[in-house]
N, C-alpha and C positions, 0 to 999 in steps of 0.2 A: 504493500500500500504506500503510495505517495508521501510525503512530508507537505505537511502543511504549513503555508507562512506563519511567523509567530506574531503575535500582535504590535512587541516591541521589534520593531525592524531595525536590523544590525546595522552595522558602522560599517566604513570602507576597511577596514581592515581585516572583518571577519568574511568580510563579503571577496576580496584578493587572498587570502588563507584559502579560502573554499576553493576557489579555482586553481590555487597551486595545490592541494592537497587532489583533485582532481586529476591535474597533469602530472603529479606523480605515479601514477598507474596507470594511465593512457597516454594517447595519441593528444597533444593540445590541440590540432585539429578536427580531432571529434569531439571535444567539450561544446556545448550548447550552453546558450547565457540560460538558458531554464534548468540546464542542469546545474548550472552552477548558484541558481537563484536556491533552489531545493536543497543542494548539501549548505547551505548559510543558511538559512533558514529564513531569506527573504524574501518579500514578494517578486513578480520580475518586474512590475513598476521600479520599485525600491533598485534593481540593480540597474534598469535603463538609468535613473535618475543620478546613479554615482558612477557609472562605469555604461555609457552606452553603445562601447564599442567594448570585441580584445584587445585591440589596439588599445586601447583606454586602460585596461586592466594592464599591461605590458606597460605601459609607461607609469604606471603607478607603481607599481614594483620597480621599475628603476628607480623611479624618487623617491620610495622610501629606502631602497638600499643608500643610496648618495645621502639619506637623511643619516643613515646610522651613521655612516663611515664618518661625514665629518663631525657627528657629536663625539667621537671620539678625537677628535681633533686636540692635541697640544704641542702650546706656544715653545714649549721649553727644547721642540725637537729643529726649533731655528736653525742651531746651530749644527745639524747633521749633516751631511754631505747629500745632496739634490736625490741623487740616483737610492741611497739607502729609503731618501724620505719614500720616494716613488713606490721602492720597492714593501716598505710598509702600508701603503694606501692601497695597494692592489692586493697588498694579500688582506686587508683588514675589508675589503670588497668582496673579496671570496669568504670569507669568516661569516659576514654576513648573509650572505647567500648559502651558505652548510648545509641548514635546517631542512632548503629545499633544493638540493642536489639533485634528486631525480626529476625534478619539474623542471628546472633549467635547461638537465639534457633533452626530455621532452619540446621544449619551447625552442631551444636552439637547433633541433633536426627538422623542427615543420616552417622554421624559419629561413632555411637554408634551400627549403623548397617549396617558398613564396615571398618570389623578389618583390612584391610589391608591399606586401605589410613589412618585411624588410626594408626597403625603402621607405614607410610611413614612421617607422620606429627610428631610423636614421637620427633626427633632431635632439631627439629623448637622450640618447646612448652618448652622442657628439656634446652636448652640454655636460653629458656626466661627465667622458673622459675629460674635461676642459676644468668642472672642480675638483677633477683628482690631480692634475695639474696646480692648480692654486693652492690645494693643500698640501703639497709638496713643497709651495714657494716660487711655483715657476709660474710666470703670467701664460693664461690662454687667448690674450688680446692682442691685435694687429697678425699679419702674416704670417709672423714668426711665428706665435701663438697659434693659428690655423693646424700650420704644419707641425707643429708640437703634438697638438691634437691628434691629428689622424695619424700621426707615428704610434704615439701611447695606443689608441684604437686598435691598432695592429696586434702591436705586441698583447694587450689582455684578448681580444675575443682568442688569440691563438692560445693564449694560457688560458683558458676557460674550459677548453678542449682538452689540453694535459691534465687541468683540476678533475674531468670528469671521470676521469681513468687513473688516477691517483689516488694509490689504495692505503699508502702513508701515513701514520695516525697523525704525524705533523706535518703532513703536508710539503714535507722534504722536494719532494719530482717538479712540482710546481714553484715553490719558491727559487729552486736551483734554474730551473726556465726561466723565469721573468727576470732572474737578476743576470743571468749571463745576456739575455735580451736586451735590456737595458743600459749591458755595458756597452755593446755595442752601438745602442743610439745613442750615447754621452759622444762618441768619436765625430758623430755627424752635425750641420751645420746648425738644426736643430736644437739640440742642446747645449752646443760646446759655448754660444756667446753668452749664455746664463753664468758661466762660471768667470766668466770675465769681469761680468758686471757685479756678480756679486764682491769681488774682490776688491772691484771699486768702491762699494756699497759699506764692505766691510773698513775701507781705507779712510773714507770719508765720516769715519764714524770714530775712529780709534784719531782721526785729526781735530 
């Protein structure tokens, strides 16, 4: 027998829970927002009203992942070297995403073959990487910024792939990825002028 709506109609959070608890056993292209309205136990008014697309539900889980990560944010890791900070934001990315591991790999394999909600998720994902950037201390503003961007892009969706298959209780296979990855983009043009200016930054400060 069906689930019926409850009177008190649930928040965005239980209402995104439901759908990744969903795409953890299925296909996220066979999730239907009425199924997903039934395991939350809200009406499907109630889920048009907060989430009237996947696409909607999709970019709401990247913004609440980008919520945790930078509430974990501290001031005190200023003084770290660019590439470790980086290297802490993408794994504290993945940290937050653990709980739903198997929705991810679900949502990343139906994504991969459908360029076009792919392409609508684009802007979601590219703002992320660009405050994983700032939380790092590297601006994602002007060109250089751009290209910042879709560098770091690079390297996590490909580490998201080795996170999925990373059977490591810490996560050893993954971290050892993103940070040899990163040393590599510190060499290119992309990063290397941050470290310049920061030195200026740092000169202009101890003057």
């Amino acid at each position: 027998m069906a689930k019926k709506a409850t009177s008190r109609q649930p928040g965005p959070d239980r209402v995104l829970d439901a759908a990744l608890k969903l795409a953890s056993g299925m296909r996220w292209r066979d999730i239907s927002m009425e199924m997903i309205a039934e395991e939350s136990g809200a009406s499907l008014a109630r889920v048009y009203d907060l989430f009237p697309s996947k696409l909607a539900l999709l970019t709401a889980f990247i913004r609440r992942t980008d919520q945790t990560v930078l509430a974990g944010h501290d001031f005190g890791d200023a003084s770290e070297p660019v590439r470790e900070r980086l290297l802490d934001v993408l794994m504290r990315r993945l940290d937050a995403l653990a709980p739903h591991k198997e929705a991810v790999g679900s949502i990343m394999r139906d994504l991969g073959r459908d360029p076009g909600s792919l392409l609508c998720a684009g802007p979601a994902f590219m703002k992320s990487m660009a405050w994983s950037l700032e939380a790092a201390g590297l601006s994602a503003s002007g060109l250089l910024g751009m290209a910042r961007t879709k560098g770091l892009a690079v390297i996590y969706l490909s580490a998201l792939r080795v996170w999925l298959r990373d059977q490591t209780q810490d996560q050893s296979e993954t971290m050892a990825y993103i940070d040899k990855n990163l040393k590599r983009a510190e060499s290119t043009m992309s990063m290397a002028p941050f470290r310049g200016a920061r030195r200026r930054g740092a000169a202009a400060e101890d003057a």
